[in-house]
RODO-2510 file (C-alpha; in nm, 4 decimals, decimal comma):
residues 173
     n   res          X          Y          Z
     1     x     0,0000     0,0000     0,0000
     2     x     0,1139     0,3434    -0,1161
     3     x     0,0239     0,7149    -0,0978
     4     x     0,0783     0,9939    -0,3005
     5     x     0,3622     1,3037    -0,1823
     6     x     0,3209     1,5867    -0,3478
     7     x     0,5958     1,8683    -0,3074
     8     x     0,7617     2,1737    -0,5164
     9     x     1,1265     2,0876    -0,5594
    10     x     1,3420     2,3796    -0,5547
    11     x     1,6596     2,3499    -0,7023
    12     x     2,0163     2,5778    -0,5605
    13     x     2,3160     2,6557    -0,7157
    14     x     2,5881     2,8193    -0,5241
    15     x     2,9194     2,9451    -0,7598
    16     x     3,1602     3,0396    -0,5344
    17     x     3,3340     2,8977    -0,1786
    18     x     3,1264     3,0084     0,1703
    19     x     3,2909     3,3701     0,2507
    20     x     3,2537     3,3075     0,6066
    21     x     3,4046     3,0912     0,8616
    22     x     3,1171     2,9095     1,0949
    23     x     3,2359     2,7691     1,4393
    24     x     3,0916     2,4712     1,5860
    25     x     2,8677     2,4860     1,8854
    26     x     3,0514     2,5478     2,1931
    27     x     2,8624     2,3071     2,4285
    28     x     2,9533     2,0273     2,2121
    29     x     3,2605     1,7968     2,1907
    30     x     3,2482     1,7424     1,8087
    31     x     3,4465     1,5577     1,5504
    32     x     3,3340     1,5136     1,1963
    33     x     3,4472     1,2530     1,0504
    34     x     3,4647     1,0678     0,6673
    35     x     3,2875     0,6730     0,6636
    36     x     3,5211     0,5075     0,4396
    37     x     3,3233     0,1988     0,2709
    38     x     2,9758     0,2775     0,3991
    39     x     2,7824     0,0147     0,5316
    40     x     2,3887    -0,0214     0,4465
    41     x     2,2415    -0,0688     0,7834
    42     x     2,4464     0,2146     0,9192
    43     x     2,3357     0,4496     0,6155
    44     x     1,9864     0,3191     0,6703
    45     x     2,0021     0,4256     1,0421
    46     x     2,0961     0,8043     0,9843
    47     x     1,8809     0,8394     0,6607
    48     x     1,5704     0,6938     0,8336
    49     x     1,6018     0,8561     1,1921
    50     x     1,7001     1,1831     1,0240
    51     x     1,4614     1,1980     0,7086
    52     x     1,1248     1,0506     0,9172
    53     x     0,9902     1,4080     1,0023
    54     x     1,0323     1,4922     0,6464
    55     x     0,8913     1,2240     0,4653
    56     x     1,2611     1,0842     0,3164
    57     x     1,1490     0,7870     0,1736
    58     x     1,3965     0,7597    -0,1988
    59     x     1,6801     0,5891    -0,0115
    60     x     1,3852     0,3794     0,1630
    61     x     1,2477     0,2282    -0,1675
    62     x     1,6095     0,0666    -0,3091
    63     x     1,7346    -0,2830    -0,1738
    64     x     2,0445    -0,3004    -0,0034
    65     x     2,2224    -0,4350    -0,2896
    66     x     2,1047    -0,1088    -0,4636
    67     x     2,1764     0,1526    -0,1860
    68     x     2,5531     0,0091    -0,1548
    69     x     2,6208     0,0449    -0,4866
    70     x     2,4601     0,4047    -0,4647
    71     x     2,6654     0,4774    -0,1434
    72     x     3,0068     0,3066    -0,1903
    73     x     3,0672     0,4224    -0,5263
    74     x     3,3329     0,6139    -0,6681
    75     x     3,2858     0,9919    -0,6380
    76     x     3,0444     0,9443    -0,3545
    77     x     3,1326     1,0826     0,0176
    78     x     2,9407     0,9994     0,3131
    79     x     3,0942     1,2910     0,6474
    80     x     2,9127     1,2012     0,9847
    81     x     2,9032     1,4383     1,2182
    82     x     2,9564     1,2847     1,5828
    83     x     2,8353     1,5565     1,9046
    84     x     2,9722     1,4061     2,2220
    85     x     3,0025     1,0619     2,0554
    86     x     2,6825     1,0080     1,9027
    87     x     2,5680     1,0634     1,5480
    88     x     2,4779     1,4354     1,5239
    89     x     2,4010     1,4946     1,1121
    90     x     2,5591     1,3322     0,7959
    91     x     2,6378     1,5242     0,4478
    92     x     2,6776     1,3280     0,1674
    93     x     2,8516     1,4756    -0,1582
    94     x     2,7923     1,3759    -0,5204
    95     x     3,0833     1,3926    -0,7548
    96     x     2,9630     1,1944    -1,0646
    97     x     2,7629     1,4424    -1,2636
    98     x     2,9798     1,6252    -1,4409
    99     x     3,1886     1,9232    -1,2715
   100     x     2,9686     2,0051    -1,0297
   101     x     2,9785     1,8673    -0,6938
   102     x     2,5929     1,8136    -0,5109
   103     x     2,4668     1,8116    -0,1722
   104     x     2,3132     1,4877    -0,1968
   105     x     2,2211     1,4506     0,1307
   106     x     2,2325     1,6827     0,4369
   107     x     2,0361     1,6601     0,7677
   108     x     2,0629     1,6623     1,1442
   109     x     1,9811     1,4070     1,4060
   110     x     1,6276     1,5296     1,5847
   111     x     1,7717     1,6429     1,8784
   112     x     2,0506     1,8735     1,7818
   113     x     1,7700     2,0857     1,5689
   114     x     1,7866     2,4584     1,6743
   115     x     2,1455     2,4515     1,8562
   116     x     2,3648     2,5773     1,5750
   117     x     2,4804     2,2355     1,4380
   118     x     2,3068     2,2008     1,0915
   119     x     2,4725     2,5754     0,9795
   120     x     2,8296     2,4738     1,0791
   121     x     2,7964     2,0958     0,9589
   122     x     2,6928     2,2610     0,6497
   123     x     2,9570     2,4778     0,6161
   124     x     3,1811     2,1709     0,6427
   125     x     2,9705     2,0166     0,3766
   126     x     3,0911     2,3212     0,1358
   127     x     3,4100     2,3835     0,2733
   128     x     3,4973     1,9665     0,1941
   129     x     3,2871     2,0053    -0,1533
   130     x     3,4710     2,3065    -0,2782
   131     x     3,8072     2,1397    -0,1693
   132     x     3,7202     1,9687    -0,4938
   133     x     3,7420     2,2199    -0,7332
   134     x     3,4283     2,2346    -0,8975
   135     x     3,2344     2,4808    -1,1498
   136     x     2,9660     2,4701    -0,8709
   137     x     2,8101     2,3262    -0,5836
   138     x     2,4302     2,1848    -0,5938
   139     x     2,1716     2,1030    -0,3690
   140     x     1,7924     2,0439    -0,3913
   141     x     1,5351     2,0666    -0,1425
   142     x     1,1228     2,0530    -0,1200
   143     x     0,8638     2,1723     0,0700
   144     x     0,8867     1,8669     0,2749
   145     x     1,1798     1,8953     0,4355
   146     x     1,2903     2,1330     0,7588
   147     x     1,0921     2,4579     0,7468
   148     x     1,4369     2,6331     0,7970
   149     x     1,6559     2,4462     0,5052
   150     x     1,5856     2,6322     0,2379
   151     x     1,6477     2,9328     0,4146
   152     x     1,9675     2,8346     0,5591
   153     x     2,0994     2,7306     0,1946
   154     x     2,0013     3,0953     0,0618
   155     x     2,2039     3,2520     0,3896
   156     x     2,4946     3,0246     0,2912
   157     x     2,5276     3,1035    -0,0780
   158     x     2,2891     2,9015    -0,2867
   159     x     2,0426     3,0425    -0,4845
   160     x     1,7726     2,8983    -0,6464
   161     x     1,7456     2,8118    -1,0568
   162     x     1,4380     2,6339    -1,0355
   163     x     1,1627     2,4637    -0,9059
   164     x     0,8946     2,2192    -1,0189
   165     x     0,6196     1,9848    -0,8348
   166     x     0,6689     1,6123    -0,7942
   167     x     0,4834     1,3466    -0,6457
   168     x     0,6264     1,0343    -0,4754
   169     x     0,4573     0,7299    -0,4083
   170     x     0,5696     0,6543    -0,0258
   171     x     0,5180     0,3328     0,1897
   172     x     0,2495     0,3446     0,3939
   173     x     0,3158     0,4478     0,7868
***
């Protein structure tokens, strides 16, 4: 059993490194750190306990067979942020279409919402994306996701090129 998701998809483009230098929350110990040969049921943990306020069900829909070849191939980077040991956020970075580097993935664990991780995690995210050289940097978002993402791409240098509606056909519950 299914249901329908709809959702306006607004795409960001951001041409040029972050000017400014974000420091991480004080009241945290945090290291952020690259997962070298990510494992499915790890991925699965972050994406789903991350992505189940905003309806994140793409990643949810492929096997495991298909999400490790999605995750552990070449030109893909999985960074997991860890706040006083535990997972905080994830970014995950996108090589593989052409010479632009996307955002493929970018959220924060429930309860570090509001205390300043998600802006300096994704600064990290663009500071380790534009250590690649690219034309640009990408991301997309939709109307499902955090209330405040879109927002905080804008204040970070993206802008948006375009937008469009989509509908997803989600698992039930």
């Amino acid at each position: 059993m299914t249901r329908r998701l709809e959702m306006i998809v607004t795409y960001l483009r951001m041409d040029h490194p972050p000017h400014e230098h974000v420091h991480p929350p004080a009241n945290f110990k945090i290291a952020l750190m690259k997962v070298k040969n990510p494992q499915v049921h790890y991925y699965r943990y972050l994406y789903n306990t991350i992505g189940e306020n905003y309806e994140w069900v793409d990643r949810q829909l492929l096997s495991d067979e298909e999400l490790a070849s999605e995750i552990q191939a070449d030109g893909v980077e999985l960074y997991v942020a860890y706040v006083d040991g535990a997972p905080g956020g994830y970014f995950e970075l996108d090589s593989r279409k052409g010479n632009d580097v996307w955002l493929a993935y970018f959220g924060i664990m429930p309860q570090f919402i509001g205390t300043g991780l998600g802006k300096w995690l994704l600064h990290e995210a663009l500071v380790t994306g534009w250590a690649k050289k690219p034309d640009a940097m990408r991301v997309e978002t939709c109307t499902l996701d955090h209330p405040r993402a879109l927002p905080l791409y804008q204040r970070m240098g993206f802008s948006p090129y375009k937008r469009r509606n989509k509908v997803v056909e989600a698992p039930e519950g």
